[in-house]
C-alpha positions as CSV (number, residue, x, y, z in Angstrom):
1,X,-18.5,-18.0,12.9
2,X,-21.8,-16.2,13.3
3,X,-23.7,-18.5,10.8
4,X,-23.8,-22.3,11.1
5,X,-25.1,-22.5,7.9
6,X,-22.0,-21.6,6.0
7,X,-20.4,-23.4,3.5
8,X,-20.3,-25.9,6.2
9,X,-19.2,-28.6,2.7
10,X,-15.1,-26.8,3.1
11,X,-13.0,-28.1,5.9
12,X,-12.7,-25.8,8.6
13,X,-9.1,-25.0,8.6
14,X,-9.5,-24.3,5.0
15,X,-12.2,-21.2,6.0
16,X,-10.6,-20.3,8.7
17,X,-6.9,-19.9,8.6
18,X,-4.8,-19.4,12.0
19,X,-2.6,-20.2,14.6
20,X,-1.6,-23.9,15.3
21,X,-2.6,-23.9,19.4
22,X,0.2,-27.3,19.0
23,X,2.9,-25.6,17.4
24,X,6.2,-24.2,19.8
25,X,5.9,-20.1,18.8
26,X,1.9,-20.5,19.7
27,X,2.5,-21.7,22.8
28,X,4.6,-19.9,24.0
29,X,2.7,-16.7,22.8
30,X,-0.2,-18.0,24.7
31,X,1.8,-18.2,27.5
32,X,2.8,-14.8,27.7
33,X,0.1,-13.0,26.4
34,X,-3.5,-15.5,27.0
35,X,-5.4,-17.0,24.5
36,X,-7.2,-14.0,23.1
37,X,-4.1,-11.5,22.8
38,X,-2.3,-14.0,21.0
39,X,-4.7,-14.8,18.5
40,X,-5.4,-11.5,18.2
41,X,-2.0,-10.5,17.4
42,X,-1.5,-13.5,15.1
43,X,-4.3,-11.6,13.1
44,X,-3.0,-8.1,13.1
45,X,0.5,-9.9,11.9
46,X,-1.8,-11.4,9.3
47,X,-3.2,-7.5,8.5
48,X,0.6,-6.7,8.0
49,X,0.9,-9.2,5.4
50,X,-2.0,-8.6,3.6
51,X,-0.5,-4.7,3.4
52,X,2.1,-5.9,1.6
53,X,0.3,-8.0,-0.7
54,X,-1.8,-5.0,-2.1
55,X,0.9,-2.6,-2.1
56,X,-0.6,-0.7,1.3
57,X,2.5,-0.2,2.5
58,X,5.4,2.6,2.4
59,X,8.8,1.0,3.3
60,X,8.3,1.4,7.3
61,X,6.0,3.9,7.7
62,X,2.2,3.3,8.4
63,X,0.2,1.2,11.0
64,X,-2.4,-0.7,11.4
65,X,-3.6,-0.8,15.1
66,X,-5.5,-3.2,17.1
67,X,-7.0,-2.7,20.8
68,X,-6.1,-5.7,23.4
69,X,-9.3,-8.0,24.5
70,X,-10.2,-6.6,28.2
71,X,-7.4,-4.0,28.3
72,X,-9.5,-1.6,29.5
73,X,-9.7,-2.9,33.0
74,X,-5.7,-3.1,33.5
75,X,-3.6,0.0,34.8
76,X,-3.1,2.2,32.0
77,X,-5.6,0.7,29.5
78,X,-6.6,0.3,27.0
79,X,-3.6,-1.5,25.3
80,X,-3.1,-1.4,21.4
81,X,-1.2,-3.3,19.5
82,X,0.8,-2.0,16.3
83,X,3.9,-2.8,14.4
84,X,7.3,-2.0,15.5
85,X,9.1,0.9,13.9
86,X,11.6,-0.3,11.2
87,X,10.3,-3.8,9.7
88,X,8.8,-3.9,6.6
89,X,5.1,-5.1,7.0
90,X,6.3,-8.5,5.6
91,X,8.5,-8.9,8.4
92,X,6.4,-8.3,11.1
93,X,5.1,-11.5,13.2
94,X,2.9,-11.9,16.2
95,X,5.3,-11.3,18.8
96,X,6.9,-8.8,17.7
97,X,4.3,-6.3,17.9
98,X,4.3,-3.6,20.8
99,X,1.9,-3.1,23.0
100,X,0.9,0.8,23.5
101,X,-1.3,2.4,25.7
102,X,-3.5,5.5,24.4
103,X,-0.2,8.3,25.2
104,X,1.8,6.0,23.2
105,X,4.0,4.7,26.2
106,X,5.3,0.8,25.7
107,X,3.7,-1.8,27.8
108,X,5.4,-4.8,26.4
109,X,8.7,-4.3,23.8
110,X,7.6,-7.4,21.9
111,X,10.7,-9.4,20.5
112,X,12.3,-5.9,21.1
113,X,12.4,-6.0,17.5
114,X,12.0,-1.7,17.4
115,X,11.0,1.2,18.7
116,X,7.4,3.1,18.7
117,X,7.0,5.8,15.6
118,X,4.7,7.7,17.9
119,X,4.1,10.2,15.3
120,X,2.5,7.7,13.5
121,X,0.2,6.7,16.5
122,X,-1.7,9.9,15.9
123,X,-4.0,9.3,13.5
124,X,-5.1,5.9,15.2
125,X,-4.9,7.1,18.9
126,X,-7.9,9.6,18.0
127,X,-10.1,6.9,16.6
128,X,-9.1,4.8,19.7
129,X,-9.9,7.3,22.0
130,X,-13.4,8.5,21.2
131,X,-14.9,4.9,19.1
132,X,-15.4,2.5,21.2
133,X,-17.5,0.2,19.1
134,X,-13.9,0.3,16.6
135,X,-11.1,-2.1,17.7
136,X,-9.2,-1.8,14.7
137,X,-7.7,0.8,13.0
138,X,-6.3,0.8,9.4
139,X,-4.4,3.5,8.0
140,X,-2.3,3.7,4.5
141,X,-0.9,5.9,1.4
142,X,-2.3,4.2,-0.9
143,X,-1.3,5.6,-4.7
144,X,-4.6,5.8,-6.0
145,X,-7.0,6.4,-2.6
146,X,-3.6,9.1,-1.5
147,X,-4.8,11.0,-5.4
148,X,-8.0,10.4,-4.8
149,X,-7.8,12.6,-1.7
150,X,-6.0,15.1,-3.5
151,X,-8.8,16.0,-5.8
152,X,-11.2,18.3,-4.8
153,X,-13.9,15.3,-6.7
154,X,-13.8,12.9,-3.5
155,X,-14.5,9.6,-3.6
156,X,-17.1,9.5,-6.9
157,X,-20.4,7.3,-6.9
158,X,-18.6,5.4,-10.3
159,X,-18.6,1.7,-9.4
160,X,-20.1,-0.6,-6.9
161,X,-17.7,-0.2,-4.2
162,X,-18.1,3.1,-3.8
163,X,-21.6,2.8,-3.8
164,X,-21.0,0.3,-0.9
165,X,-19.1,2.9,0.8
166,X,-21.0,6.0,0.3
167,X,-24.0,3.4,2.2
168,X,-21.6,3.6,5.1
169,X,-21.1,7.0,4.7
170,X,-17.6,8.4,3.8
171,X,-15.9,11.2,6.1
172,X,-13.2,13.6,5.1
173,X,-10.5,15.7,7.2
174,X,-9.1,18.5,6.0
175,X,-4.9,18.7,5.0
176,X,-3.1,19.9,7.9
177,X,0.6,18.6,6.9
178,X,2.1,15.5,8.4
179,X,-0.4,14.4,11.0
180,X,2.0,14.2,13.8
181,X,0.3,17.1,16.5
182,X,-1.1,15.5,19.0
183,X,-3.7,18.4,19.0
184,X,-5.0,17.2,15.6
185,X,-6.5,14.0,17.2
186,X,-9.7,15.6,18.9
187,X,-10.3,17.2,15.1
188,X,-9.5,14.0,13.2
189,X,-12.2,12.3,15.8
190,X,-14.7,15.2,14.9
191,X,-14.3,14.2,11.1
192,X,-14.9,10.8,11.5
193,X,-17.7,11.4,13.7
194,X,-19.8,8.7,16.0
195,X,-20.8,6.0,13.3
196,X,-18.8,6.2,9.8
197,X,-15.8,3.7,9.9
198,X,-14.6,5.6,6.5
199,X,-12.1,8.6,7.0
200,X,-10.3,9.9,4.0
201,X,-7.4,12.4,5.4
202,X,-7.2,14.6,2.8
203,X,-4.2,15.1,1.0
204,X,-2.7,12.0,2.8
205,X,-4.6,8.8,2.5
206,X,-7.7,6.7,4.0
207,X,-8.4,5.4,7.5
208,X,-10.7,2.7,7.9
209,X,-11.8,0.9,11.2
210,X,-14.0,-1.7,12.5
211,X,-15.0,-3.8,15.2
212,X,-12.8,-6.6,13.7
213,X,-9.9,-7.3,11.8
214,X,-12.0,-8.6,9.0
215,X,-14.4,-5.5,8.7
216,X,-11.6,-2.4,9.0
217,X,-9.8,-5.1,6.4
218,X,-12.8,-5.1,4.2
219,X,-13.7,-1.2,4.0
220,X,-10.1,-0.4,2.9
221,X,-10.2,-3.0,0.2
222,X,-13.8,-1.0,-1.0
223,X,-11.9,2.1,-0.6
224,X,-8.6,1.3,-2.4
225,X,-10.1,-0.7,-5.6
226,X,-13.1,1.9,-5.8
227,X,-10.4,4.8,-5.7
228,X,-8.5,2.4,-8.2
229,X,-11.3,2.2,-10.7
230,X,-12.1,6.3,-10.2
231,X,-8.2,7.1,-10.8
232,X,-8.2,5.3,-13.8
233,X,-11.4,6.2,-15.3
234,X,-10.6,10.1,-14.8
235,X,-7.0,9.2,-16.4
236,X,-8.9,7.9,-19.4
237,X,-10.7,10.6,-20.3
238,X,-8.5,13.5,-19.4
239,X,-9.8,14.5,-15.9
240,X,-12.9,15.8,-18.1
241,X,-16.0,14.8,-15.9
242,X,-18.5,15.5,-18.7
243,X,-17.6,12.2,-20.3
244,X,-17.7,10.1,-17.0
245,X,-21.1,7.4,-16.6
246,X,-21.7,9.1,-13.0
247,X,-25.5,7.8,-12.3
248,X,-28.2,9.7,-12.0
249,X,-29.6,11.0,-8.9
250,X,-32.4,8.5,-9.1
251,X,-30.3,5.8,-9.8
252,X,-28.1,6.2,-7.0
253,X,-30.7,6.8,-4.8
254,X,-32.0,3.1,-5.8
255,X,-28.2,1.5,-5.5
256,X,-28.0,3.0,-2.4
257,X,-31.2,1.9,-1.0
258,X,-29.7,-1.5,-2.1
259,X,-26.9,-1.7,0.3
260,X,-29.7,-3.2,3.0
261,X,-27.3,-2.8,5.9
262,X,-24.6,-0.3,7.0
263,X,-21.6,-2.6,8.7
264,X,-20.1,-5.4,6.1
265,X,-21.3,-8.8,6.8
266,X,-24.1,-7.4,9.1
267,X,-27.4,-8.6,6.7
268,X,-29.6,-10.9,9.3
269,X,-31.5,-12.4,6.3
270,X,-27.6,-13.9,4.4
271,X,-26.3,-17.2,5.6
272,X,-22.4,-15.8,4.8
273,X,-20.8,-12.9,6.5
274,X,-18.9,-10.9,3.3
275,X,-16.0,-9.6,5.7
276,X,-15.1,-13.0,7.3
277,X,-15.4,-14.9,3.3
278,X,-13.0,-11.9,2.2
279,X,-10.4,-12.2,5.1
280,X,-10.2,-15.7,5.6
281,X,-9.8,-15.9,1.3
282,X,-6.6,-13.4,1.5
283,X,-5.6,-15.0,4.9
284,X,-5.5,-18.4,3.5
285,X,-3.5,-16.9,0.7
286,X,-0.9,-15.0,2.5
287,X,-0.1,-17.8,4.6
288,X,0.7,-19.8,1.2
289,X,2.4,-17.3,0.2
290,X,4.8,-16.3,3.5
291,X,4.1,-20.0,5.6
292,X,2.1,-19.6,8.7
293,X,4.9,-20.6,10.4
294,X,6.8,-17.1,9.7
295,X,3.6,-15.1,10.1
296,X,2.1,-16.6,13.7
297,X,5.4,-16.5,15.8
């Protein structure tokens, strides 16, 4: 944790939820993969769940993607790690993730549970490529962030979270159909550009990323529940922006100047970190929810 001063009162496995290193599957997963893979996949398999849990899922489609610990130095790295095409995302587990490199060839076939969708690898091969400072990549169709991107409004400065986001600075791409030409990755990079971790693909849904699990996880949380509130606020009054609360220009100016720092859980002056309190909350829930034992396997 990066504070020692956190709610250091709760038991640690209650704050931080994870992987037995005792249990059978654990082993063995550190066995074949080291220490940091595994846990690293046991927290993309927790991403999956979480997914579910919100309703950021589509059947089979989508991905969430995750870049292997010291990959880069191995023939053919990086390595990333994403879901295999075919589970649901409450179905996925630890090892049955594949292993990718950046051309979307397999490095490890998991529990050979499917195959790569390597049109979905688009969207989060050209963050990969070109961010090094984002190890995670987060993509859904969520209903209301998908109709948010729809509108020609964009994400509107109507509640907290979007103020939050808009601090971090919100990117769009423009609609080219299903994002599935490899050609589209150097322009989906451009939109994003060198420090945002906020992409909203117009016409087809958000992308969020992040140096961790916990921050990409945190930014589309913002982004779905901010679109949420936006969606149903427009509903309410008919799509008639006249009779929105949208703050003034002065008053957004002081919200934003507010948000003290640009990457979640980043303020040097707090004692918490907001991204690691928010994961390890939803974490400790989807493991009650699921069993730990059917998620970190």
């Amino acid at each position: 944790m990066a504070s020692n001063n956190r709610i250091q009162t709760l038991a640690a496995h209650v704050l931080q939820p994870g992987p037995s290193k005792s249990s059978g599957a654990s082993e063995m997963g550190r066995q074949r993969y080291g220490d940091a893979e595994w846990e690293l996949r046991c927290k993309l398999a927790m991403a999956y769940r979480v997914s579910n849990h919100y309703g950021w899922d589509q059947l089979v489609f989508n991905h969430i993607t995750a870049k292997v610990p010291g990959s880069e130095k191995l023939k053919g790295g990086p390595h990333f790690l994403i879901n295999p095409f075919g589970l649901r995302f409450d179905e996925v587990t630890a090892s049955s993730l594949l292993k990718v490199d950046i051309d979307a060839n397999i490095v490890d076939s998991g529990t050979n549970t499917g195959p790569l969708f390597k049109q979905g690898f688009v969207v989060h091969s050209s963050v990969h490529a070109v961010r090094k400072d984002c190890h995670i990549v987060w993509h859904n169709h969520h209903f209301d962030t998908t109709a948010c991107s729809i509108t020609k409004f964009g994400l509107l400065p109507l509640s907290q979270e979007a103020i939050v986001l808009l601090r971090q600075d919100v990117k769009y791409h423009p609609f080219e159909g299903s994002a599935t030409d490899l050609g589209e990755r150097e322009r989906i990079a451009k939109s994003l550009g060198p420090t945002s971790k906020v992409l909203i693909l117009l016409n087809h849904g958000p992308v969020t990323a992040g140096a961790t699990v916990e921050e990409a996880f945190l930014y589309m949380y913002l982004v779905t529940l901010a679109s949420t509130w936006q969606a149903r606020a427009l509903a309410a009054v008919g799509g008639d922006l006249s009779k929105m609360n949208i703050p003034s220009d002065e008053i957004l100016k002081a919200a934003l100047d507010r948000v003290k720092y640009e990457d979640l859980g980043k303020d040097p002056s707090a004692t918490y970190n907001e991204a690691e309190a928010a994961w390890n909350g939803i974490a400790r829930l989807m493991e009650s929810k699921f069993g730990a034992e059917n998620i970190y396997c």
